[in-house]
PQR file with spaces between the fields and no chain letter, atoms N, CA, C, O and H, PARSE charges and radii, in Angstrom:
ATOM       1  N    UNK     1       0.807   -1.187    0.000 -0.4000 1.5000
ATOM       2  CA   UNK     1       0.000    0.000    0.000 -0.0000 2.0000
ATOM       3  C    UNK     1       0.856    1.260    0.000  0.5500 1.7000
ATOM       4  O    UNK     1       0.455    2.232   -0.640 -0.5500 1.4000
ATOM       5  N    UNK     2       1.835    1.308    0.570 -0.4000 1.5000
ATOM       6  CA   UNK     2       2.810    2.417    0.678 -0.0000 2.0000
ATOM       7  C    UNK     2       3.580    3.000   -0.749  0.5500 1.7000
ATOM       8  O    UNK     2       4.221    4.000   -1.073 -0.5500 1.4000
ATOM       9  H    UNK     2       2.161    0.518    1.090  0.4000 1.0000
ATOM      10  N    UNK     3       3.126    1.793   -1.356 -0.4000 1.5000
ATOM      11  CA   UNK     3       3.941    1.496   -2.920 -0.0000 2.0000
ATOM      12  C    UNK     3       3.470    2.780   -3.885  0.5500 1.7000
ATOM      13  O    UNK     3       4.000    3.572   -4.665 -0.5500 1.4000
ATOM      14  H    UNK     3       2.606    0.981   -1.092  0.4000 1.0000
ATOM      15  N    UNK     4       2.134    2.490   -3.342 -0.4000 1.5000
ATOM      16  CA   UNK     4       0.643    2.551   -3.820 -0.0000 2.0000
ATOM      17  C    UNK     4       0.412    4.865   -3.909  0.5500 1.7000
ATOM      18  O    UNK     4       0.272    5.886   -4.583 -0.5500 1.4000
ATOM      19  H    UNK     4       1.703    1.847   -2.709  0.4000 1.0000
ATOM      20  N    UNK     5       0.532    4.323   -2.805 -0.4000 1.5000
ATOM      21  CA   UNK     5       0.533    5.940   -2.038 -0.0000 2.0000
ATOM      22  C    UNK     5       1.563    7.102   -2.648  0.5500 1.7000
ATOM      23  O    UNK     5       1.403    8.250   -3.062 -0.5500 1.4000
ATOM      24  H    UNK     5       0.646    3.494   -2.257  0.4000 1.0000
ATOM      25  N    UNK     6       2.726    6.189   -2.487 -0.4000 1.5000
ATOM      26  CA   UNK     6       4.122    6.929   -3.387 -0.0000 2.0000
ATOM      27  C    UNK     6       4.462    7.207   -4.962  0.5500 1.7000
ATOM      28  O    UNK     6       5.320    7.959   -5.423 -0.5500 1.4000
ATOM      29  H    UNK     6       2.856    5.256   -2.151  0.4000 1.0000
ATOM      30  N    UNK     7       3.598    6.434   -5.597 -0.4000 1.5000
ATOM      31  CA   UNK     7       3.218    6.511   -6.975 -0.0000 2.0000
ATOM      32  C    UNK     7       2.284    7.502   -6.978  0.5500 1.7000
ATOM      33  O    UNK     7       2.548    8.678   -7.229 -0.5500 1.4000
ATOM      34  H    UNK     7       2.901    5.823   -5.223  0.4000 1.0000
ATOM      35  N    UNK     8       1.479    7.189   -6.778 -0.4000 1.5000
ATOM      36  CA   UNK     8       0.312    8.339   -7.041 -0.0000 2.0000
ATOM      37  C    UNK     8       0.783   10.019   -6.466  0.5500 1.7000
ATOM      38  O    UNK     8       0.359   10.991   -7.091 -0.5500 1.4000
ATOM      39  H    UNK     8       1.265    6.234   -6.573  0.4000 1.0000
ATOM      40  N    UNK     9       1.614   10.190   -5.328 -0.4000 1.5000
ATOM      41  CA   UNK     9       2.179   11.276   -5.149 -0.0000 2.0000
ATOM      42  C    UNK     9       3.276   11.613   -6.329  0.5500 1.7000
ATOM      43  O    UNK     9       3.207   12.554   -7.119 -0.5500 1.4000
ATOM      44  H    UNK     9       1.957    9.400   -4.820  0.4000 1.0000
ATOM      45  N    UNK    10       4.070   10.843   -6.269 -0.4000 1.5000
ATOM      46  CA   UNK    10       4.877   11.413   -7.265 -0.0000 2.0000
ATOM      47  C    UNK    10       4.711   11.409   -8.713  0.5500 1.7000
ATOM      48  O    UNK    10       5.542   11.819   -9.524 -0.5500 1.4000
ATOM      49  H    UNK    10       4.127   10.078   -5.627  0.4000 1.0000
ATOM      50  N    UNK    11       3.301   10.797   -9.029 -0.4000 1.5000
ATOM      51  CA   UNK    11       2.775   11.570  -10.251 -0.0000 2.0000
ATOM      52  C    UNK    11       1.941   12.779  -10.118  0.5500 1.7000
ATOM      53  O    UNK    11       1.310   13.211  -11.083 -0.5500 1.4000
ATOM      54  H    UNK    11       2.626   10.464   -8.371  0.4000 1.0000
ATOM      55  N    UNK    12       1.917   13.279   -9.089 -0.4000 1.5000
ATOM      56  CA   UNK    12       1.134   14.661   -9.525 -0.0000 2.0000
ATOM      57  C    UNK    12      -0.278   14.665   -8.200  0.5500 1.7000
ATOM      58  O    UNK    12      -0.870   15.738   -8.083 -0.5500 1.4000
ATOM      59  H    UNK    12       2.430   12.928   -8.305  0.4000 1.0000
ATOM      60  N    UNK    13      -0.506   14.076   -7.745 -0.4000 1.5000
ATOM      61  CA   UNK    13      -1.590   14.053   -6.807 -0.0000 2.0000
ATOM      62  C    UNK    13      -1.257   14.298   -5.616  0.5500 1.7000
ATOM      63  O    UNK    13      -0.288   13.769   -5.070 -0.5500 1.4000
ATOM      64  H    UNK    13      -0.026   13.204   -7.840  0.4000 1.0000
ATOM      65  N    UNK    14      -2.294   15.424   -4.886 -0.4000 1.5000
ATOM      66  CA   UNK    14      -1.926   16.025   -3.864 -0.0000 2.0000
ATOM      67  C    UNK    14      -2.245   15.318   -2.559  0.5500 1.7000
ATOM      68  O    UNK    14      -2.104   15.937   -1.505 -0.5500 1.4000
ATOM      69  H    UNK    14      -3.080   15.854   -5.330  0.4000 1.0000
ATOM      70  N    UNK    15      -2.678   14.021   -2.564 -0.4000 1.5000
ATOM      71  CA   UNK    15      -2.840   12.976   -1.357 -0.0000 2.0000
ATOM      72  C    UNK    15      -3.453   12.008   -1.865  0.5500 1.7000
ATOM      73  O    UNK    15      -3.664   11.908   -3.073 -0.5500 1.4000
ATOM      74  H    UNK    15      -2.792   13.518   -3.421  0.4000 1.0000
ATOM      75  N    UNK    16      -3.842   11.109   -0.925 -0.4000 1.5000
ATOM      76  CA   UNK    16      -3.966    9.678   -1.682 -0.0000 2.0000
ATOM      77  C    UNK    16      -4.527    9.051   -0.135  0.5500 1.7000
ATOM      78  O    UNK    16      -4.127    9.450    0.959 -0.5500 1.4000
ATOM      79  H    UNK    16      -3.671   11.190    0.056  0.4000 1.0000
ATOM      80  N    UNK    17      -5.434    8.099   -0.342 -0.4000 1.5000
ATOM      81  CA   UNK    17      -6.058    7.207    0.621 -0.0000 2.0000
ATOM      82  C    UNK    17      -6.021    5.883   -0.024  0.5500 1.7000
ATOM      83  O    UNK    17      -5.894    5.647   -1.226 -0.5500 1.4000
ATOM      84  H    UNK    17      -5.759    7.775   -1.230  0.4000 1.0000
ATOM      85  N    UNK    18      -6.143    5.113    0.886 -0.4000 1.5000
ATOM      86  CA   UNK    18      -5.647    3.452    0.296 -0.0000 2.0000
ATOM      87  C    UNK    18      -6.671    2.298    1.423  0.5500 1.7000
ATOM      88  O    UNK    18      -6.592    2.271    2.651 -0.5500 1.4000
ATOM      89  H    UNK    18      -6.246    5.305    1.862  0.4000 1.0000
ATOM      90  N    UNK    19      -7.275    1.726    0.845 -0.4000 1.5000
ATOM      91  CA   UNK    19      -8.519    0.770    1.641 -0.0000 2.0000
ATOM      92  C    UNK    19      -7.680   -0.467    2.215  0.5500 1.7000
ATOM      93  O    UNK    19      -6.875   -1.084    1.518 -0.5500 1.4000
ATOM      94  H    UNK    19      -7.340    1.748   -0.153  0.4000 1.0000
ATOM      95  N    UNK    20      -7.918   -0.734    3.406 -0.4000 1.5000
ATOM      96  CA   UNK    20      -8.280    0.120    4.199 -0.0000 2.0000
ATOM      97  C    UNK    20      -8.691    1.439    4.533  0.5500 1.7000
ATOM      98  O    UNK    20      -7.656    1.902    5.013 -0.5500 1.4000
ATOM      99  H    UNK    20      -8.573   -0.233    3.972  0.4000 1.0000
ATOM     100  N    UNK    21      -9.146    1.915    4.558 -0.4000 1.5000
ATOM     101  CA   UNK    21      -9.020    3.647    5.268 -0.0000 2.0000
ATOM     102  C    UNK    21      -9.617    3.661    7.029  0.5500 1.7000
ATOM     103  O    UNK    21     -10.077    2.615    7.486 -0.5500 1.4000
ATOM     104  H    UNK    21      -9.987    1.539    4.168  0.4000 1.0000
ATOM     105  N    UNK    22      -9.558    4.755    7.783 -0.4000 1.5000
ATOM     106  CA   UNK    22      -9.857    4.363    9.000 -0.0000 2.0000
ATOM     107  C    UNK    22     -11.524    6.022    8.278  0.5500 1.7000
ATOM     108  O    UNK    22     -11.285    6.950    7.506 -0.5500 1.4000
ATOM     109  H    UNK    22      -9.184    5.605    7.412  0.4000 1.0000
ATOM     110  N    UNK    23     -12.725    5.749    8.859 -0.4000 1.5000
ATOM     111  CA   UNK    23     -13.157    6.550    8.975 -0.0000 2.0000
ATOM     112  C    UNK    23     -12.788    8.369    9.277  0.5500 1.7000
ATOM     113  O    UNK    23     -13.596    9.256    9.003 -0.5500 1.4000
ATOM     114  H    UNK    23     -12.920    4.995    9.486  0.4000 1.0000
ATOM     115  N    UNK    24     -11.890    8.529    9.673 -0.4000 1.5000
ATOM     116  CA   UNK    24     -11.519    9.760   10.289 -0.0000 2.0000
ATOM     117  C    UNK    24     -10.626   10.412    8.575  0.5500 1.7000
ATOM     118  O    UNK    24     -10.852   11.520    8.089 -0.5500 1.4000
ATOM     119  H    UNK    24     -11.234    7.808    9.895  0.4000 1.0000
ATOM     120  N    UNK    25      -9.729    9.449    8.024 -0.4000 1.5000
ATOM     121  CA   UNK    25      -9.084    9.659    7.306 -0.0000 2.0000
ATOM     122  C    UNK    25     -10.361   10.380    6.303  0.5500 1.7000
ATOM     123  O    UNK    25     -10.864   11.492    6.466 -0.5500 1.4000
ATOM     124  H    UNK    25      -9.545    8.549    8.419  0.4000 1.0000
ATOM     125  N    UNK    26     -10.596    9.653    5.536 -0.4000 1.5000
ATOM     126  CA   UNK    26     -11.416   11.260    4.231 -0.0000 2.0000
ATOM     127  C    UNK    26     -11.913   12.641    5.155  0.5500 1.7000
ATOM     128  O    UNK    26     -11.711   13.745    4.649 -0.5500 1.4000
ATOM     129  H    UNK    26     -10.188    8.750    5.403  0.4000 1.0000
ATOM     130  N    UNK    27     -12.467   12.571    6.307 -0.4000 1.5000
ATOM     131  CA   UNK    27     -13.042   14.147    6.865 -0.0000 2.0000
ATOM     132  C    UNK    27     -11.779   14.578    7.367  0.5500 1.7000
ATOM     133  O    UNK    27     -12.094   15.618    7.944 -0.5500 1.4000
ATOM     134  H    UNK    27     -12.631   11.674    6.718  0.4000 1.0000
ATOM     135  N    UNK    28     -10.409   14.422    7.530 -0.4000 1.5000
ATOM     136  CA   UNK    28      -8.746   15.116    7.710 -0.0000 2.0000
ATOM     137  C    UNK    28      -8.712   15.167    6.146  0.5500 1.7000
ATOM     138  O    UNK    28      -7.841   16.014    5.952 -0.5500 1.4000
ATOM     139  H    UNK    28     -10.153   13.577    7.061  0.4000 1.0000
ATOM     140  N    UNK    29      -8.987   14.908    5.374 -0.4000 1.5000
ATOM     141  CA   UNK    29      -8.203   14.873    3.782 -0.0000 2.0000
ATOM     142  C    UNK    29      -9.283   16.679    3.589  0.5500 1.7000
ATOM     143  O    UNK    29      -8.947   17.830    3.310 -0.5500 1.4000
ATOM     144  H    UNK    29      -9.695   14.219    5.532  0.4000 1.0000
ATOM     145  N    UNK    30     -10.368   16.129    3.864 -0.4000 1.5000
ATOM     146  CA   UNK    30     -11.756   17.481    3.394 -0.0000 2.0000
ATOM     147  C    UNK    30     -11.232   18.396    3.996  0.5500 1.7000
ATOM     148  O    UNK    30     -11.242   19.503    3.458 -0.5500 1.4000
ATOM     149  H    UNK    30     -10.641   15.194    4.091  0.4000 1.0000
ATOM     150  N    UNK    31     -10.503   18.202    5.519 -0.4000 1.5000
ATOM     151  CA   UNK    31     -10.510   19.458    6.148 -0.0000 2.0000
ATOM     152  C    UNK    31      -9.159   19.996    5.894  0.5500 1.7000
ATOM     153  O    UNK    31      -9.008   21.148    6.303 -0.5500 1.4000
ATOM     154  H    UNK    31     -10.494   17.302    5.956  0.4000 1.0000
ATOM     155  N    UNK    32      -7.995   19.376    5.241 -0.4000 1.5000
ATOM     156  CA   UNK    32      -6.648   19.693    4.745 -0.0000 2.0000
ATOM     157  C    UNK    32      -6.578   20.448    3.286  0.5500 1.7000
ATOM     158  O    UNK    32      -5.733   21.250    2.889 -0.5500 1.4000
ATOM     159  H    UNK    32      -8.117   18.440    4.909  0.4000 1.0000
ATOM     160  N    UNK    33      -8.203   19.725    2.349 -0.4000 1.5000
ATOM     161  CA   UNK    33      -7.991   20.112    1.368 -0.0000 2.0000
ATOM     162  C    UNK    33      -8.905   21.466    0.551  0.5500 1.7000
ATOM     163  O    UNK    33      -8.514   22.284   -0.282 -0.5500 1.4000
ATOM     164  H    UNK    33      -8.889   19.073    2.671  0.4000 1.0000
ATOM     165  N    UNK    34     -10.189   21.286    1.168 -0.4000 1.5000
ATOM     166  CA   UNK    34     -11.292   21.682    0.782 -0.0000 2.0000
ATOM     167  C    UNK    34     -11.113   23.410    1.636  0.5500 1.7000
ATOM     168  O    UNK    34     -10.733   23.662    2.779 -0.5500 1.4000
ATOM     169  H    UNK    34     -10.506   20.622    1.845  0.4000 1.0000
ATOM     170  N    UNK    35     -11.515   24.240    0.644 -0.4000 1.5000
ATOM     171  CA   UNK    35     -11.601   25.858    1.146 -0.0000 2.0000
ATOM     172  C    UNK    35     -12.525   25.684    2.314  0.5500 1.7000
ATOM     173  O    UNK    35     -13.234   24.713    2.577 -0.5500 1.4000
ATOM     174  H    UNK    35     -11.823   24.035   -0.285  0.4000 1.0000
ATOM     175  N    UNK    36     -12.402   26.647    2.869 -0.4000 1.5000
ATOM     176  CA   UNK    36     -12.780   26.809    4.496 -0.0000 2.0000
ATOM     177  C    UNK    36     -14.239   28.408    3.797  0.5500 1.7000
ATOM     178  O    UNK    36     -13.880   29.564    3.571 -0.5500 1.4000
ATOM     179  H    UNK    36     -11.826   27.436    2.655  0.4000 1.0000
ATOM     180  N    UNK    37     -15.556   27.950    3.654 -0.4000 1.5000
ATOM     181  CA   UNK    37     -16.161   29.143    3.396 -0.0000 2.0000
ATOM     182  C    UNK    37     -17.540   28.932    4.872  0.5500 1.7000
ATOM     183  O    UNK    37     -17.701   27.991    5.649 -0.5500 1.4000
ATOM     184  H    UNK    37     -15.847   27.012    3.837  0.4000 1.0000
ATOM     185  N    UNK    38     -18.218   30.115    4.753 -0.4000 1.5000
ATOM     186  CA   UNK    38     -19.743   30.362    5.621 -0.0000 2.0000
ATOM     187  C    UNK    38     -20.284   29.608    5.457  0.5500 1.7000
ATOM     188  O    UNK    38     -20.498   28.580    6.099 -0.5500 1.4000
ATOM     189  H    UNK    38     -18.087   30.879    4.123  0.4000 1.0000
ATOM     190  N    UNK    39     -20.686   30.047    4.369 -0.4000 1.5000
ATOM     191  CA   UNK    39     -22.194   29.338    3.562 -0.0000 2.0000
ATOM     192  C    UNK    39     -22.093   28.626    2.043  0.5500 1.7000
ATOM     193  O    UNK    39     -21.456   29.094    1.100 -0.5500 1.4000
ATOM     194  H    UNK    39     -20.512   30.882    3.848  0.4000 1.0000
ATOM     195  N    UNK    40     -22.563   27.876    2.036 -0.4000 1.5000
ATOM     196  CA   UNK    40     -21.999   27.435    0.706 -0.0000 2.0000
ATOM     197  C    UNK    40     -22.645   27.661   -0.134  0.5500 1.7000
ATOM     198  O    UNK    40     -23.859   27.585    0.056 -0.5500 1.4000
ATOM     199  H    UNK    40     -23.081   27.495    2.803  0.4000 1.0000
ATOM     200  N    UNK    41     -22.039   28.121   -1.712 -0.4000 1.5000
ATOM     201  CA   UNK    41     -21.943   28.959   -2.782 -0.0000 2.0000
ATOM     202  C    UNK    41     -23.640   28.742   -3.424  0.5500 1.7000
ATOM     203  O    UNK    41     -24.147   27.621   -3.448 -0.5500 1.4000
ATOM     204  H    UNK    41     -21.053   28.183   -1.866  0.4000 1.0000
ATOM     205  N    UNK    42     -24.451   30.101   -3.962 -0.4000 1.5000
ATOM     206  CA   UNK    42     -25.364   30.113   -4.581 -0.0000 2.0000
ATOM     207  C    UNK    42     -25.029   29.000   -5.715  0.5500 1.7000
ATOM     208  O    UNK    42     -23.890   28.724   -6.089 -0.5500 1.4000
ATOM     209  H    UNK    42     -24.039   31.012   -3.942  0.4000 1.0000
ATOM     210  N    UNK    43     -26.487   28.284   -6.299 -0.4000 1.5000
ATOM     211  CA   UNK    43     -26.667   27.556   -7.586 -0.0000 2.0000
ATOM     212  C    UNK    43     -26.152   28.465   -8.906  0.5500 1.7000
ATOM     213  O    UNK    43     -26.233   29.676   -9.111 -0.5500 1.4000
ATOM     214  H    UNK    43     -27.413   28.509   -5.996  0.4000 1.0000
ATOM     215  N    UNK    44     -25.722   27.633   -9.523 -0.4000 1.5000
ATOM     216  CA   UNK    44     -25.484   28.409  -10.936 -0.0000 2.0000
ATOM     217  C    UNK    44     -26.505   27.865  -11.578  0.5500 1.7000
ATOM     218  O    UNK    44     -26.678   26.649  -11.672 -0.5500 1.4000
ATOM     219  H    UNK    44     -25.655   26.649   -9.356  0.4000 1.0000
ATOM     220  N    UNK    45     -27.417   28.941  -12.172 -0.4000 1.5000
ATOM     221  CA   UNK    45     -28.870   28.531  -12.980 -0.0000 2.0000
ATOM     222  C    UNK    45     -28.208   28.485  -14.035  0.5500 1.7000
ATOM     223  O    UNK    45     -28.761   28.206  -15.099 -0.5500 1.4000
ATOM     224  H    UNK    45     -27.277   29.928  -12.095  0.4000 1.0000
């Protein structure tokens, strides 16, 4: 899995999760990766 992880970084991807995952891991990835806003953004009609 580590193999796994190190490939995908060093092609170009800014993190990587590998299944296993522990629950906690994707909502640390959202909160490392994802903009920090209020409210979230009006619909585009």
């Amino acid at each position: 899995m580590a193999d796994s992880s190190v490939r995908c970084l060093s092609l170009g991807m800014d993190d990587c999760v590998t299944k296993p995952f522990r629950r906690a891991e994707p909502e640390a990835m959202r909160t490392r990766w994802a903009p920090r806003t209020r409210s979230a953004p009006a619909p585009v009609a």
